[in-house]
matplotlib code that plots the C-alpha trace (Angstrom):
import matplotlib.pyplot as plt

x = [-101.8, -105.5, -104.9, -101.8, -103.7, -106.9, -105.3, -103.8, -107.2, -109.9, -108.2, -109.1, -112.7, -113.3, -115.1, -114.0, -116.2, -114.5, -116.8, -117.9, -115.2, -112.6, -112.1, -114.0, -111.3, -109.8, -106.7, -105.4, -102.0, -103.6, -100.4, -102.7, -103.3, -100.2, -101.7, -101.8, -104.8, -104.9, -108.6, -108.7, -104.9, -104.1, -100.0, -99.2, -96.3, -94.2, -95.2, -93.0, -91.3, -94.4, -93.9, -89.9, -90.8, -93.1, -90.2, -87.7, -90.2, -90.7, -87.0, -86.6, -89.3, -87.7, -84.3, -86.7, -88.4, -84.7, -83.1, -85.4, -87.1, -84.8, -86.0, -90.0, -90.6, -89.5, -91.7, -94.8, -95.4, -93.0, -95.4, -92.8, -93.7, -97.6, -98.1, -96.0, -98.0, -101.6, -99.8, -99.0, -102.7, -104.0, -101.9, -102.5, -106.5, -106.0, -103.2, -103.7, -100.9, -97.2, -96.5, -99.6, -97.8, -95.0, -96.6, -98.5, -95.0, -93.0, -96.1, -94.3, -97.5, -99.6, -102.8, -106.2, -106.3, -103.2, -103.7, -107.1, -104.9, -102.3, -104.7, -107.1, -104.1, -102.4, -105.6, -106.2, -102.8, -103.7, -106.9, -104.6, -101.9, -104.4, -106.0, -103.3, -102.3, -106.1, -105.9, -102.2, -103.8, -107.0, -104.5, -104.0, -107.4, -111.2, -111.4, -115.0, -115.1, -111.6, -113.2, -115.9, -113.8, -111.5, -114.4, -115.7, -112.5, -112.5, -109.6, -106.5, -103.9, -101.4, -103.9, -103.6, -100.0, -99.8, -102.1, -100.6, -96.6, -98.3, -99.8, -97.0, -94.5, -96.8, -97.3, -93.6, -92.3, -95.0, -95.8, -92.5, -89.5, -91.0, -87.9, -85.6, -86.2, -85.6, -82.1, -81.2, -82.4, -83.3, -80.8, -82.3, -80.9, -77.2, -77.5, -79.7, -76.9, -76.0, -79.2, -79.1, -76.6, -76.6, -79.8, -82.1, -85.0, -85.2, -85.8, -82.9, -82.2, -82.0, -78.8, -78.1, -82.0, -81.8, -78.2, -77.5, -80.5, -81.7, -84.9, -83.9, -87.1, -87.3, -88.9, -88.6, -87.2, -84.9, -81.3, -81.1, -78.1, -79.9, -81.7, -85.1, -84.4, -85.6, -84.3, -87.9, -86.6, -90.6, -89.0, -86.4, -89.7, -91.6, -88.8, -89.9, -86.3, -85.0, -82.5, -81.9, -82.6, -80.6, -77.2, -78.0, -78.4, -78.7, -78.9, -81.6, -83.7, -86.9, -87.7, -91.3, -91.1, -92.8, -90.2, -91.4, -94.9, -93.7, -90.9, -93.8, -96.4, -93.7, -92.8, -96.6, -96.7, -93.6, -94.5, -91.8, -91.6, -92.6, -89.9, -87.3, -87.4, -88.5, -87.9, -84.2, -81.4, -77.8, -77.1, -80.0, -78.7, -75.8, -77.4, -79.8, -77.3, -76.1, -78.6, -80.2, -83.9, -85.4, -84.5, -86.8, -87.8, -88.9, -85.5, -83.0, -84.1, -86.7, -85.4, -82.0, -79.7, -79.9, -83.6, -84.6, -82.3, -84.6, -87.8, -86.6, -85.5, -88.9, -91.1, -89.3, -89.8, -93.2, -93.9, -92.3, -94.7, -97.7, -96.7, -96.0, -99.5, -101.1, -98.9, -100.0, -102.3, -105.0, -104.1, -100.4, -98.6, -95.2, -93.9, -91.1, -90.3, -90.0, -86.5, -86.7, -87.1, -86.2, -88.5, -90.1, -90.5, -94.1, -94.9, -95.8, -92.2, -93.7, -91.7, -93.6, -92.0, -94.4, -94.1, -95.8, -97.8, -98.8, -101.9, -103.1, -106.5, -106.5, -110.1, -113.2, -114.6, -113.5, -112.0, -111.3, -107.6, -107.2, -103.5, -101.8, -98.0, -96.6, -93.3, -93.4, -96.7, -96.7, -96.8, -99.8, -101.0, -102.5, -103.9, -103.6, -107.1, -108.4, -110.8, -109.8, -107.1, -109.3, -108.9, -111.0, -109.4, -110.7, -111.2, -108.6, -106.3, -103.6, -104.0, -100.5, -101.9, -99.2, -99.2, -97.4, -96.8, -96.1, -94.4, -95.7, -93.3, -91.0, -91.8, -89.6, -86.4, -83.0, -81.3, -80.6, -81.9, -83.7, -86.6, -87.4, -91.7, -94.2, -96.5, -100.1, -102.5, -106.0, -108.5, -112.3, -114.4, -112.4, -109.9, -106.9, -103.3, -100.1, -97.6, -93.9, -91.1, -89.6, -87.7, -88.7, -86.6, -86.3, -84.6, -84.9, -85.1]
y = [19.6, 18.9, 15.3, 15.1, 17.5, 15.1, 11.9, 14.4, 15.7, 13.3, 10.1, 10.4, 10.6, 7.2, 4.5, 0.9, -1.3, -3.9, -5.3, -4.2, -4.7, -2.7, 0.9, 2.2, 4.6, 3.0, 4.6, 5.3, 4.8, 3.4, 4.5, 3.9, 0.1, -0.1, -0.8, 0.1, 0.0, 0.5, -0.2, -4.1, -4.5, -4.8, -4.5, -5.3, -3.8, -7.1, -7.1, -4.0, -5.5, -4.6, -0.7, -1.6, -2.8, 0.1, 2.7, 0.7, -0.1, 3.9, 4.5, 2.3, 4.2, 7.6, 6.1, 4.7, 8.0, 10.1, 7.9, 8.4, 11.8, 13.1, 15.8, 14.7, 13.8, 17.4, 19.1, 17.6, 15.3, 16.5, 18.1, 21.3, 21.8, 21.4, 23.6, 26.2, 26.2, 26.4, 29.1, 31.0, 30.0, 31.9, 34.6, 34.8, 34.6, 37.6, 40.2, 39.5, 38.0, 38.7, 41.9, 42.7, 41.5, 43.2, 46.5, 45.6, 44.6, 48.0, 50.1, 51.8, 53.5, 50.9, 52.1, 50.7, 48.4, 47.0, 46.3, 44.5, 42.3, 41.5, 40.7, 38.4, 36.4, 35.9, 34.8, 32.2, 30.9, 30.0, 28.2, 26.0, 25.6, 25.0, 22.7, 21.0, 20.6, 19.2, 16.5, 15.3, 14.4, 12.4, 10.2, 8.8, 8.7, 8.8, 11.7, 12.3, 12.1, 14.5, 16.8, 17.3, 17.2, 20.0, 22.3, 21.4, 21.8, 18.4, 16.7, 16.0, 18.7, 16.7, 17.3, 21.2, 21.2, 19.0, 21.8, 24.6, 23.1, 22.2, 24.9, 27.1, 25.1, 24.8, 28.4, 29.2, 26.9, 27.1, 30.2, 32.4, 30.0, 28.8, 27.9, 28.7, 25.0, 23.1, 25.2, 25.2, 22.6, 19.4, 16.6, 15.4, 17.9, 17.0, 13.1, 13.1, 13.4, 9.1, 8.3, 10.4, 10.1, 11.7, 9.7, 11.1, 12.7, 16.2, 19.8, 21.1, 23.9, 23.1, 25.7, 24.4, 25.6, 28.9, 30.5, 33.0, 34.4, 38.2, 40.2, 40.8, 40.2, 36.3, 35.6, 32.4, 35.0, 36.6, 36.5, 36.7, 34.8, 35.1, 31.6, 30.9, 32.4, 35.5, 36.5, 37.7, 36.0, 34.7, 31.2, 32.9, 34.9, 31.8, 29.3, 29.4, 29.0, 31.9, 30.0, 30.7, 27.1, 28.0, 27.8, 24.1, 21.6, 23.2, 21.9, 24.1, 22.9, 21.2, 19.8, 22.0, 22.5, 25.9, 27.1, 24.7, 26.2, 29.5, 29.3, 27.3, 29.9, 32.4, 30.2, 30.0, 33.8, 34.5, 31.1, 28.8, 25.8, 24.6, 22.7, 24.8, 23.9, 20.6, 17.4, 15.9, 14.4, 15.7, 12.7, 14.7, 18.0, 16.8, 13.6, 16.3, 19.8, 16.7, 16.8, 14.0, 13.5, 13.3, 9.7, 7.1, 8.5, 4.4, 2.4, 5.1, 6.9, 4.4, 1.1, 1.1, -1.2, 1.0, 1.8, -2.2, -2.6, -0.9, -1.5, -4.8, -4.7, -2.7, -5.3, -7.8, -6.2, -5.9, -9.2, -10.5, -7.8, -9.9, -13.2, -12.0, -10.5, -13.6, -16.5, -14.2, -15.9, -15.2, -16.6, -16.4, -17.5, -17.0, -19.6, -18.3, -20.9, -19.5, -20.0, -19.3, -21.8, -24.2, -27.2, -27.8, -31.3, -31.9, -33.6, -37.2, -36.8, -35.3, -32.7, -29.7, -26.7, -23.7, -21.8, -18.0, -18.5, -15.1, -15.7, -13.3, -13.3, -11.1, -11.9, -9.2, -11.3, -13.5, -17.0, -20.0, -21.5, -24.9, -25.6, -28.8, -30.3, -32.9, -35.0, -37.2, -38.3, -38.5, -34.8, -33.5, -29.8, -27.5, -23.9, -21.1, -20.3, -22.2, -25.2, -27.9, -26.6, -24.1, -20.2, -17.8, -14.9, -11.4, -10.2, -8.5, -8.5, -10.6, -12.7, -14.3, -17.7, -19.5, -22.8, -26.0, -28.8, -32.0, -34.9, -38.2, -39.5, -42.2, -40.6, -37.8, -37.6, -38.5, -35.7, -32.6, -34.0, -31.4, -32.9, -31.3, -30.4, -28.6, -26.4, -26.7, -23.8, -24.5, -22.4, -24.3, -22.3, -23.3, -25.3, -23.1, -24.0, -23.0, -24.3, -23.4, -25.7, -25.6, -27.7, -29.8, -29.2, -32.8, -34.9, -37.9, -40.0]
z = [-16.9, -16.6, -16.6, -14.1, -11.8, -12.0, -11.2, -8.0, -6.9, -7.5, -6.7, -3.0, -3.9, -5.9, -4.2, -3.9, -2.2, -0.2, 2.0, 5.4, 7.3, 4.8, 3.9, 0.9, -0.5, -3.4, -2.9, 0.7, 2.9, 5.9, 8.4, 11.7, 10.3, 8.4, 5.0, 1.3, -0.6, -4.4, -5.7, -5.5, -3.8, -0.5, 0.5, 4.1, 5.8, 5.0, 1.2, 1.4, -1.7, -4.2, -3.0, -3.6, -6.9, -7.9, -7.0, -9.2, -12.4, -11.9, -11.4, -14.8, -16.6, -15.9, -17.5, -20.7, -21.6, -20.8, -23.2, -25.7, -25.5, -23.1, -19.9, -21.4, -17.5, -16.6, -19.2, -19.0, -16.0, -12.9, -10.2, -10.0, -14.0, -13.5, -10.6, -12.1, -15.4, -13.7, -11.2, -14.3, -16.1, -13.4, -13.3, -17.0, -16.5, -13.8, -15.0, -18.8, -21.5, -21.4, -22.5, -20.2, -17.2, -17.8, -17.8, -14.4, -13.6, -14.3, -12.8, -10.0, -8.9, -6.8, -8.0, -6.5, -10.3, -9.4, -5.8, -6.8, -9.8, -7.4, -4.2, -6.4, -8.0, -4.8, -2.9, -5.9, -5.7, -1.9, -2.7, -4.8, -2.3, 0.2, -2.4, -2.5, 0.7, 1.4, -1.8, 0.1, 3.6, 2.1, 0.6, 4.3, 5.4, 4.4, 2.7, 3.3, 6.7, 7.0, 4.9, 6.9, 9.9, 8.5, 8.2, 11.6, 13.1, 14.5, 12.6, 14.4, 14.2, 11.8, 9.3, 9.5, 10.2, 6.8, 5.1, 6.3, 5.3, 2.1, 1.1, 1.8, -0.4, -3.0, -3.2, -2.7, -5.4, -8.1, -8.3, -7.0, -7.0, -10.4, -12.7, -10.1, -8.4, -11.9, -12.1, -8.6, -6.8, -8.6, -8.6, -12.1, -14.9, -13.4, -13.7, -17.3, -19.3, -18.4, -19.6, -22.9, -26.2, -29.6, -30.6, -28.1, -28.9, -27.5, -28.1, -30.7, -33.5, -36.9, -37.2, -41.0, -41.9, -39.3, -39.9, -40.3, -38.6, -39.3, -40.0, -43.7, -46.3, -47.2, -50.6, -52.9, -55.3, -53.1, -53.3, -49.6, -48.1, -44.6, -43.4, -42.3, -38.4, -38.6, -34.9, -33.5, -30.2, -30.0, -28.4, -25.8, -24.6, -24.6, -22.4, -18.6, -17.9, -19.9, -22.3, -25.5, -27.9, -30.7, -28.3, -28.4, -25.7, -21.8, -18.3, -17.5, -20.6, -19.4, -22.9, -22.4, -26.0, -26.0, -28.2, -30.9, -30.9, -31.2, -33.7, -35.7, -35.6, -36.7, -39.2, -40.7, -40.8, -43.0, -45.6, -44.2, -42.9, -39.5, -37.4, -36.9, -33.8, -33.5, -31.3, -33.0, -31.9, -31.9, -34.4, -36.8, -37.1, -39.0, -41.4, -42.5, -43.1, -45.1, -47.1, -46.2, -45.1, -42.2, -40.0, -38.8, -34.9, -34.2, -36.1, -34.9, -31.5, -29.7, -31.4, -29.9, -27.3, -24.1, -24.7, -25.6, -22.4, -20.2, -21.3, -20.4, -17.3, -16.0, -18.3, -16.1, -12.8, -13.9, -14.6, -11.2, -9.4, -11.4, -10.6, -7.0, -6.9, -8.0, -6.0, -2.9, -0.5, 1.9, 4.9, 6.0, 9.1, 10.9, 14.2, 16.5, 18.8, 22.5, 23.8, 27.0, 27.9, 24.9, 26.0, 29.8, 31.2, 32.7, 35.7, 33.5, 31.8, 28.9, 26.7, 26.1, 23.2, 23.0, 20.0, 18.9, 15.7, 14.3, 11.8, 9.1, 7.5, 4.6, 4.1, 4.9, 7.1, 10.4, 9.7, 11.4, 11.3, 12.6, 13.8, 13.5, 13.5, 11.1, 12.3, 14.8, 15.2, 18.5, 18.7, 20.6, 19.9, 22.8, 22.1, 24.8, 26.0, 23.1, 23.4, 20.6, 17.6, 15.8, 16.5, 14.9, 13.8, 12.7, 9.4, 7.5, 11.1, 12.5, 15.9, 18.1, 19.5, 21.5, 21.0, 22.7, 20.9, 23.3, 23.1, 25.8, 28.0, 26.3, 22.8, 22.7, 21.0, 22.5, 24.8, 23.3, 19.6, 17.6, 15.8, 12.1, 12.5, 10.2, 11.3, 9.1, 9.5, 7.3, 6.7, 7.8, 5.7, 2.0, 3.3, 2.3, 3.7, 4.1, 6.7, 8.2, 9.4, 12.6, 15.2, 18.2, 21.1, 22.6, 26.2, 27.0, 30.2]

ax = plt.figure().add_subplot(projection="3d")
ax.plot(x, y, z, "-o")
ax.set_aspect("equal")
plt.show()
């Protein structure tokens, strides 16, 4: 929890220095620019495909860690789980331990103590939503200078509105829905069991050790017929969604494993052993009421075709992300020719195309793109309200120059020939190209 949580709320905060012409946030959705930055990483809105790529490599890693530890996503890392645990943390800092709560709980009288326990915890539980709801809208903007605009009152009213939704949810699901949401309302516990089989790691009972349960005296000299369970119910008080483990495998099991620290501790007080309830697979259960020991977790649960199938699917989205990342490059360049009309005829015969030619500089600092054609080399380039074939374009931006490319009288191409031409587009500072084909639309005389 403390490290999911600190990822969430400090992230906005860490510094990434970019240049002078760039954001410093090292993480921030820039929606007004329509960019991503992710410390040294810059995504523009038609690198789409890294995001795409992200969401299936996360996609695959849910079906990895399902296969082989089953709902561990849901019990440790899923923000629903997190927010309910420090909701309940604080509840447990303010009203006192279970059976503590309980009594507050049953207290029909609403005496000035329990007024001030309830008031308190409820007013903390804001400060996280509203937290919350603070940490979600510096993601989209520099949260410095929203911060200090949200105490001003100077921020833009989406920013409150985002809060205030925020924070209510927060609050709602956390710390009153609670359970309710993993039962009732995620998608996730009803489509798990594709991803799992009878080798998957998850919470389970060890019924050949337990049964038959019951609270009789348990001694290594006793004739006692009972098994090690001794029905104190500590890990049915413990589940957050009220199941009972020893049923066996549930939809609403989140695979917390709370039961497993408090069967254990029971276990420690009355001399037995721990893991009673432990992490097992259905296929465990019955190779050790066998009599068998314990299986390999790495050659029988993680070492297995469907979980060697998906590690290497999302190793090799991965690596295409890399290579993507890496064959990326700084200057890019898109020509639509204009088609309205396809080619005009000049006063001196000449055939002039003009073309859009959208430039991006992905560098901090303003370049200058030369623009030249490559065909017929009797193709003459001319820049709109540009001197010469050099445009200067501004750092980390994108600039449409139209451009005409000409061809002399007597030159061009028979009528209604379309001429294959490549436009070049170099950078003059480090002399960095890249280029796009295109047609010449030709007449003759």
């Amino acid at each position: 929890m403390a490290v999911t949580l600190g990822i969430y709320y400090l992230t906005p905060w860490i510094r990434w220095d970019r240049g002078p012409n760039l954001p410093d946030q090292a993480v921030l959705l820039d929606l007004a620019d329509r960019r991503f930055f992710f410390f040294m990483i810059e995504i523009w809105p038609h690198e789409f495909y890294f995001v795409a790529g992200l969401l299936i490599m996360a996609g695959l890693g849910l079906f990895l860690f399902t296969s082989a530890l089953g709902r561990v996503w849901c019990g440790y890392a899923c923000p629903q789980t997190v927010w309910t645990d420090l909701f309940i943390l604080v509840e447990r800092w303010i009203e006192g331990d279970r059976n503590a709560r309980l009594r507050l709980h049953r207290q029909k009288k609403w005496d000035l103590r329990k007024l001030r326990l309830r008031m308190t915890k409820l007013v903390v539980w804001i400060l996280i939503g509203l937290a919350t709801g603070g940490a979600w809208v510096f993601y989209f903007t520099d949260a410095p200078t929203l911060a200090m605009d949200l105490v001003n009152g100077t921020a833009h009213s989406i920013a409150y509105t985002t809060m205030a939704v925020m924070t209510f949810t927060t609050v709602f699901f956390g710390a009153f829905a609670r359970e309710q949401i993993c039962i009732y309302a995620c998608p996730w516990p009803r489509i798990q069991a594709a991803m799992m089989d009878e080798e998957t790691l998850t919470v389970g009972y060890r019924e050949w050790r337990g049964e038959p349960r019951g609270k009789g005296k348990r001694t290594e000299d006793s004739n006692t017929d009972l098994g090690d369970c001794i029905d104190c119910m500590a890990c049915v008080n413990v589940c957050p969604v009220g199941i009972d483990i020893r049923d066996g495998q549930q939809l609403e099991c989140i695979t917390c494993a709370l039961c497993i620290d408090a069967c254990d501790d029971m276990m420690t007080k009355i001399g037995k052993p721990r893991g009673l309830i432990d992490y097992l697979a259905v296929g465990d259960e019955a190779h050790e009421r066998a009599g068998n020991p314990p299986r390999s977790i790495w050659k029988h649960h993680f070492l297995r075709p469907r979980t060697i199938m998906y590690t290497a699917l999302w190793s090799l989205v991965g690596v295409a992300l890399v290579v993507a990342l890496f064959m990326r490059t700084d200057i890019e360049v898109t020509v639509a020719p204009v088609r309205n009309p396809t080619f005009v005829t000049l006063s001196d015969g000449s055939i002039r195309n003009t073309y859009e030619v959208r430039l991006l500089n992905k560098h901090g600092e303003k370049r200058p793109f030369s623009i030249s054609v490559k065909g017929d080399p009797s193709l003459m380039v001319e820049l709109e309200g540009v001197t010469g074939e050099v445009v200067d374009v501004p750092a980390d931006a994108t600039k449409l120059q139209r451009v005409y490319v000409i061809a002399p009288n007597g030159s061009n191409p028979a009528e209604g020939a379309l001429s294959d031409v490549r436009v070049w587009v170099e950078d003059a500072s480090n002399g960095d190209r890249v280029y796009k084909d295109t047609v010449f639309n030709g007449k003759g005389n």
